[in-house]
N, C-alpha and C positions, 0 to 999 in steps of 0.2 A: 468487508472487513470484520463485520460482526460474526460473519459465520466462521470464517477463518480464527478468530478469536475463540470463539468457542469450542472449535474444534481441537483447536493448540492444548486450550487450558481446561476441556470438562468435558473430552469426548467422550461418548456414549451414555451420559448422563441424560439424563428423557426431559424434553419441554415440558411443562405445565401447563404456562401460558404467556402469552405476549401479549402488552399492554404498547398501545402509540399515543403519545399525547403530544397537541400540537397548539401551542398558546403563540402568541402573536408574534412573537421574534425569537422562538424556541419550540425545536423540535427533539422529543428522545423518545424511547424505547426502552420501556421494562419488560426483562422475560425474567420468567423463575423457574427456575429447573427443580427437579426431586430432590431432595433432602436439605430441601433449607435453603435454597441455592439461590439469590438474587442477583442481576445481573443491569446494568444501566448503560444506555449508550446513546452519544449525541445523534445530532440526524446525519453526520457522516460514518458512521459505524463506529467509533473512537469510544472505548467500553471509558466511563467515566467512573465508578464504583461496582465494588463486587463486595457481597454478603453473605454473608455463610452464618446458620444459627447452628450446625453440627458439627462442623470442621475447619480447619483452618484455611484462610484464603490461598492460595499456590504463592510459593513464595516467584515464580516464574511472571506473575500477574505484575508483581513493582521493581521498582528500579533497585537495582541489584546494592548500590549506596544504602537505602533506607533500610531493606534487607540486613545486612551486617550491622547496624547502628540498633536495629533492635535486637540483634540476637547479642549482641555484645552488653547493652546496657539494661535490656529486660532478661535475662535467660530464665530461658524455660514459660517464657510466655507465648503466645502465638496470634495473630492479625486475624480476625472474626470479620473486620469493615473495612474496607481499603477504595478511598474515596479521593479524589484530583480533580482538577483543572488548571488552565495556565498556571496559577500563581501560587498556589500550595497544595499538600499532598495529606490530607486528614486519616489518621489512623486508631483505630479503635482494639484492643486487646482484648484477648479472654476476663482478665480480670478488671473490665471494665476503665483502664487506665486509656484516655484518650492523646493522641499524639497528635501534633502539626509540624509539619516538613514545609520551608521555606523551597522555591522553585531552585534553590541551590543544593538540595537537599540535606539543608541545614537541621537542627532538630531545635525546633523555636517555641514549642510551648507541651508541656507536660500536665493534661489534669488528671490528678489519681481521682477514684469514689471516694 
C-alpha cells in the first residue's frame, strides 16, 4: 500500500531514506523523499501524514470535503502538513494557520500564529 501510495502521489521523486520504528504496540515508517518531502505510514502501509517544507501537499492526498473547505475559507492558502488518524484530520498551512477536521470532516478548531 505504501508503495502504490507513493507511486499515485510522488512518482519519481527519489528516496532519501527510510526510517522503521517499532515501540511495543506501534509500528510506522518514515521515508523522506527530495525536496522536503516527509512521508508516515502505520505498519499496514496506511500513509498517516505527509510534509512538505517546499510545496504544497497534493491535494489528491485528503479527502476531497477538507480540500474545498480550505480553499473556500483560506483562499490562496495551501496545506504544507497533512496529518490523520481514526478520529481527526490535523492540518497545517503555509501561513502557519493550524486546522482540525472532526472524522465527519467537520472544521472543529482553527489556530492562527
Amino acid at each position: 500500500m505504501a508503495q502504490n501510495f507513493m507511486q499515485r502521489h510522488f512518482n519519481g521523486v527519489e528516496i532519501k531514506e527510510i526510517i522503521c520504528e517499532h515501540r511495543a504496540s506501534l509500528s510506522q515508517f518514515e521515508v523522506s523523499l527530495k525536496g522536503g518531502i516527509t512521508l508516515q505510514f502505520d505498519r499496514n502501509g496506511i500513509c498517516t501524514e505527509v510534509r512538505c517544507k517546499k510545496s504544497a501537499v497534493p491535494d489528491a492526498v485528503m479527502p476531497d470535503e477538507i480540500v474545498r473547505q480550505i480553499k473556500a475559507q483560506f483562499p490562496g492558502q495551501f496545506v504544507m502538513k497533512y496529518e490523520h488518524d481514526s478520529r481527526i484530520y490535523d492540518i497545517e498551512l503555509n501561513d502557519g494557520t493550524e486546522l482540525t477536521f472532526n472524522r465527519a470532516m467537520r472544521l472543529i478548531d482553527v489556530d492562527r500564529p
